[in-house]
Structure formats: C-alpha cells, structure tokens
N, C-alpha and C positions, 0 to 999 in steps of 0.2 A: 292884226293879221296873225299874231300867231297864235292869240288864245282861239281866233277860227282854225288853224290849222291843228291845237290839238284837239278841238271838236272833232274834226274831221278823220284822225286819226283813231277817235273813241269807239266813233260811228261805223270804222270799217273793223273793229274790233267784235261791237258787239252783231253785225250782220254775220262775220266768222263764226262766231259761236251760236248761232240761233241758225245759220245753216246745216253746223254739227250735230245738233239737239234734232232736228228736221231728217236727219238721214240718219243718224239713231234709232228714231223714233219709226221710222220707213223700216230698218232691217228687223227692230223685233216686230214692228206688227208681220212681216213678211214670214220669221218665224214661227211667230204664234200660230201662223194661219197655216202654217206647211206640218205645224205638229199637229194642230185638229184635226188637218186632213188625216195624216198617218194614223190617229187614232180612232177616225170613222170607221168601226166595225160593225156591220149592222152582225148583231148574235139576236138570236132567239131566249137564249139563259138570261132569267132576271136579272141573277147575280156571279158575276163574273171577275178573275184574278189569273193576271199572269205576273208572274215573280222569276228575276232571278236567282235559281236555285242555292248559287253561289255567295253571293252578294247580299242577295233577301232584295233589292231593288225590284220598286214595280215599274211593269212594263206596260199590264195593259189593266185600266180597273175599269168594272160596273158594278154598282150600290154593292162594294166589297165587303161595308160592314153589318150588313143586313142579316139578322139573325133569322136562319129557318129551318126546316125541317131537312133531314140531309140522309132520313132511310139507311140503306143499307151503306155507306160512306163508317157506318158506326162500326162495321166491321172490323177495319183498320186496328179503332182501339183495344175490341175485344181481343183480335190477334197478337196484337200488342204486351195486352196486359198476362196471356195466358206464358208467350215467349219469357216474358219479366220475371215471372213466378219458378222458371228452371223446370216445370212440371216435364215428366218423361216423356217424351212424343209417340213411342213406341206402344204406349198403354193402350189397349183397345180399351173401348168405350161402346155400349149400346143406346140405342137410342132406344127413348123409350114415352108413355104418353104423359111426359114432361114437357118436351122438344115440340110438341104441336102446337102448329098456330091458330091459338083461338082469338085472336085480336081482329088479323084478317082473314083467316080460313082459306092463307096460300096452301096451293099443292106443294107437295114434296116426292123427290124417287127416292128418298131414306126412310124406307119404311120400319116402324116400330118393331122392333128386336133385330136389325140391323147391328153389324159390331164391325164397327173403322176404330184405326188409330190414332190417335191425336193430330200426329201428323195429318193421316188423308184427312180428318174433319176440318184444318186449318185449310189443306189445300181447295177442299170443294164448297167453303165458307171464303174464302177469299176468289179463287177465282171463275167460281160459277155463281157465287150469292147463295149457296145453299143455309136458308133460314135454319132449317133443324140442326146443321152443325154448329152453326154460331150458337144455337139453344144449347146444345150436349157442352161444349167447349164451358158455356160459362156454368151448367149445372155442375159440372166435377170439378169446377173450380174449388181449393181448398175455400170452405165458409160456404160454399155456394154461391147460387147465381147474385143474391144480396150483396155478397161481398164482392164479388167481379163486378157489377157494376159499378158499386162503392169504389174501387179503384180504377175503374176508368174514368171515373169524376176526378179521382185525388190527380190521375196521371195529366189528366187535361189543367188542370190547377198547375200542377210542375210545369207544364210545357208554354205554360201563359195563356192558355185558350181561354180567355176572360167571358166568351159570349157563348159558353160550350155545356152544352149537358147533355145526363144519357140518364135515361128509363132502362134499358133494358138490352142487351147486346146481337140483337138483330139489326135493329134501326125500323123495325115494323109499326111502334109507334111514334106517330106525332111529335112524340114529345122530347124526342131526341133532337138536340137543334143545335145550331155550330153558324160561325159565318166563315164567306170564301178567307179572309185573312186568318181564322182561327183555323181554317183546317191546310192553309198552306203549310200552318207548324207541323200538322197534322203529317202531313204528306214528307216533308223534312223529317221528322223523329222516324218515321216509319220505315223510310230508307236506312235507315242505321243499322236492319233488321233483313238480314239475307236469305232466310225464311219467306219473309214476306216479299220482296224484291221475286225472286221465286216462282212463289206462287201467283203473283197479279199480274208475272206477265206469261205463266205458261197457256198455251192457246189448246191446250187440251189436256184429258186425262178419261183412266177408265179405272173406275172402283169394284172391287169386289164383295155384293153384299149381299148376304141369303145366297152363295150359291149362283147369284145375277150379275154378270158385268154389264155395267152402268157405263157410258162413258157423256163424260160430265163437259162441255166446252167454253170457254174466258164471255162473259156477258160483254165486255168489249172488243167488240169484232177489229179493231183498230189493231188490236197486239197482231193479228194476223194477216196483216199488210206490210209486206217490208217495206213499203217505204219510208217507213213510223220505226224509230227509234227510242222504244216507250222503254224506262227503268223501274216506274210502279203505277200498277194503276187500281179503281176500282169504283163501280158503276152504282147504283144507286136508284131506286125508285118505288114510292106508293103515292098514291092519287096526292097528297097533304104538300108533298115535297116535287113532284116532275121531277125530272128527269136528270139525274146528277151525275157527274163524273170528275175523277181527279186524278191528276197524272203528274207524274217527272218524265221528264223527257229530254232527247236534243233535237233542235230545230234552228238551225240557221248558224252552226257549229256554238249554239248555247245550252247551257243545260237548263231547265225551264223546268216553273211547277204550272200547271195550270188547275183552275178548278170555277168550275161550271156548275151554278145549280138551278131549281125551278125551271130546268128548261122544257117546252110541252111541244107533243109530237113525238111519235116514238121513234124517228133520227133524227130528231133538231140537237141534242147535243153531238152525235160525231158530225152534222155539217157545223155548229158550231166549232167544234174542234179543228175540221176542215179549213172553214173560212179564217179561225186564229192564225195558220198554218199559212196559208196562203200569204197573207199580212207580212208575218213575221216574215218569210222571203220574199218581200217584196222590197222594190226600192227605194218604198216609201218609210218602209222601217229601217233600213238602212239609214237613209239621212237624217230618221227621228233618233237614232242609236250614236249617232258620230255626231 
C-alpha cells in the first residue's frame, strides 16, 4: 500500500507539470500569434525598416537586408561629405555643362551659367532632389567629383554600411546601392547634421537664378502635413530603384527612423508610410511594444 501510494503521488506530480508545460505552451503560441498579427502590414516597398532611432531596436522589418538601388537617397551622403570637408557655404558656384545629366537626360530649372551658393545648392539638392546641385556640390569638391565620391565610399565604410556603394553623387545611376539596414545608419549620422535636418524638412523655398526666382518645393509632400512630425527626410527615385524614402520621425511619442525602398506607384511610398503610421498607433502595436 504504500509503494501504491507513492505511485500515486508521482503521478499527481507529473499531470502538475505537463499541465504547466500545456498552458506555457498556450500563452506563447497565443503571443506569437498576436505579434504576427501586429506585424501584418501589408506595404507596397520591397524593402522595408523601422528602427528605433534611440535604441537602434527593430520594430518593423521587410527583406531589410536586401541590397538595391536607392537613386537619389545618395544625396544624404554627398551632403554629408561636402558639410565634413568645412568647405564655405557662402561660395557661389555656377553651374555649368558638367552638372548635366547625361545618364538619364532629367530635366533641370538650373540652368547652365546659373550661380547659387553652396549653401542653396545643399538646400535644393536635398530638398527638391535637384540633380545638377548634387553634380556642382561634388564637382567643386576639393579633388573633384572623383574624390567626393571616393569619400562618400570611405564615409560609408566608417559608418558600417557594409552593403553601400556609390558611383556618383546624384544617385542617377544604378549603381549606387545601399540596404534599408545600411541607410538606417545613414539616416542616424545625417541627423547629427543641422544643415541637413534643415534642409529635408523645409516644405519650400525660392532661389534666385539668372535674374529668375525659382521656387523649389520638399519632393515629400508629408513634411507639409502637420500632422507628421518628420526631423529628416529625403525621397528618391529612377525607374532601377522605385520609389524610395527615408525619414526620422516621432510617431506614437517615438522617435523612429523608417526607410522604404523599391516601392512602385507614384504614392505607394507615402500610403506606405501612411499605413506604417497607422500601425504604429494602433493597439496592436502597443501590446507588440509592452
């Protein structure tokens, strides 16, 4: 009777613990399944990254490390690398039939014998896309356009961008390629830079060139919604790469980097941005967040 009774005793032991295992195993699948929902976003962007700005913690990924064409995103670094060098901002500069683009044979309103200052060429290069500034900017680079992009290669190398290269400081070709996790650093170093903070998110401006006031407007319509809390941003696109964008921001009292590329449709990135948005203040993200 009593080696029955400590059978019996074994037995209510091990039903205790294969109960516990049973409702374990109940709350994470119950988890798992409430975090894929929270992270069902349908986006349009191949390649998708939200990060906390703070932290560097991801929050929301798609094929993040996917290395592609990222167009005019290249800007960033050329602005970058020109800030780095001390060059005078005040310097007028002309533009001349260096600055043309023969690659794609985009239009431009800075037309050749135009003269801006370094400064406006950063501002209408970063927040209009203007190709022929980003050209002028790296041509009067000390060494030249060679050497400016020689160091937007080195600066990508320092910042860690392991999957990062640059042809030429437009982003007009190809061959300029980056992944969302390389350009999140991207986005991070850039903000370090109040120049460029600045310029990517003024929603307008009017340049004086030949005699002609130009007024130039931010290629993301988003900086001119208040209800968008953007601290940097800047848009991106040739046929190779869709439709790219990438921002720091606050959204759901966070500070966020996001970055969107390959997206097709000429608004599929701001409804993707939209629908991130959405997300992030939803209550779904909330209990994927706590």
């Amino acid at each position: 009777m009593q080696q029955e009774r400590r059978l019996h005793s074994l037995e209510k032991i091990v039903v205790a613990v294969a109960l516990v295992a049973v409702l374990f195993l109940a709350v994470g699948f119950a988890q798992a399944q409430e975090g894929a929902r929270a992270r069902r976003v349908f986006l349009r962007s191949s390649s998708v990254l939200v990060q906390d700005a703070k932290s560097g913690k991801t929050i929301l990924a798609k094929n993040a490390d996917a290395v592609l064409p990222i167009a005019s995103i290249s800007k960033l670094m050329t602005a970058m690398i020109v800030l780095d060098k001390g060059l005078d901002l005040s310097q007028p500069i002309e533009i001349t039939d260096a600055d043309i683009d023969t690659l794609k044979g985009t239009h431009s309103r800075l037309r050749v014998g135009s003269v801006l200052t370094r400064d406006q060429l950063l501002l209408v290069a970063l927040m209009a896309s203007e190709n022929r500034a980003a050209a002028a900017l790296c041509r009067t680079y000390p060494g030249g356009t060679p050497a400016c992009v020689a160091a937007m290669n080195a600066k990508a190398r320092a910042l860690g961008m392991t999957d990062t290269h640059f042809e030429d400081p437009t982003g007009l070709t190809p061959h300029n390629v980056s992944s969302a996790e390389d350009l999140a650093k991207l986005v991070k170093a850039a903000y370090q830079y109040p120049v460029i903070r600045r310029d990517t998110t003024s929603e307008s401006a009017y340049v004086n060139t030949r005699g002609r006031m130009i007024e130039y407007h931010n290629t993301n319509g988003l900086v001119r919604n208040p209800r968008w809390d953007i601290d940097l941003s800047k848009t991106g696109f040739i046929n190779e790469a869709g439709r790219c964008l990438v921002m720091r921001l606050r959204v759901a009292s966070k500070d966020l980097i996001v970055v969107l590329l390959d997206s097709w449709g000429r608004y599929s990135r701001i409804g993707d941005a939209n629908r991130i948005r959405k997300w992030l203040e939803s209550s779904a993200f909330e209990r994927h967040r706590g």
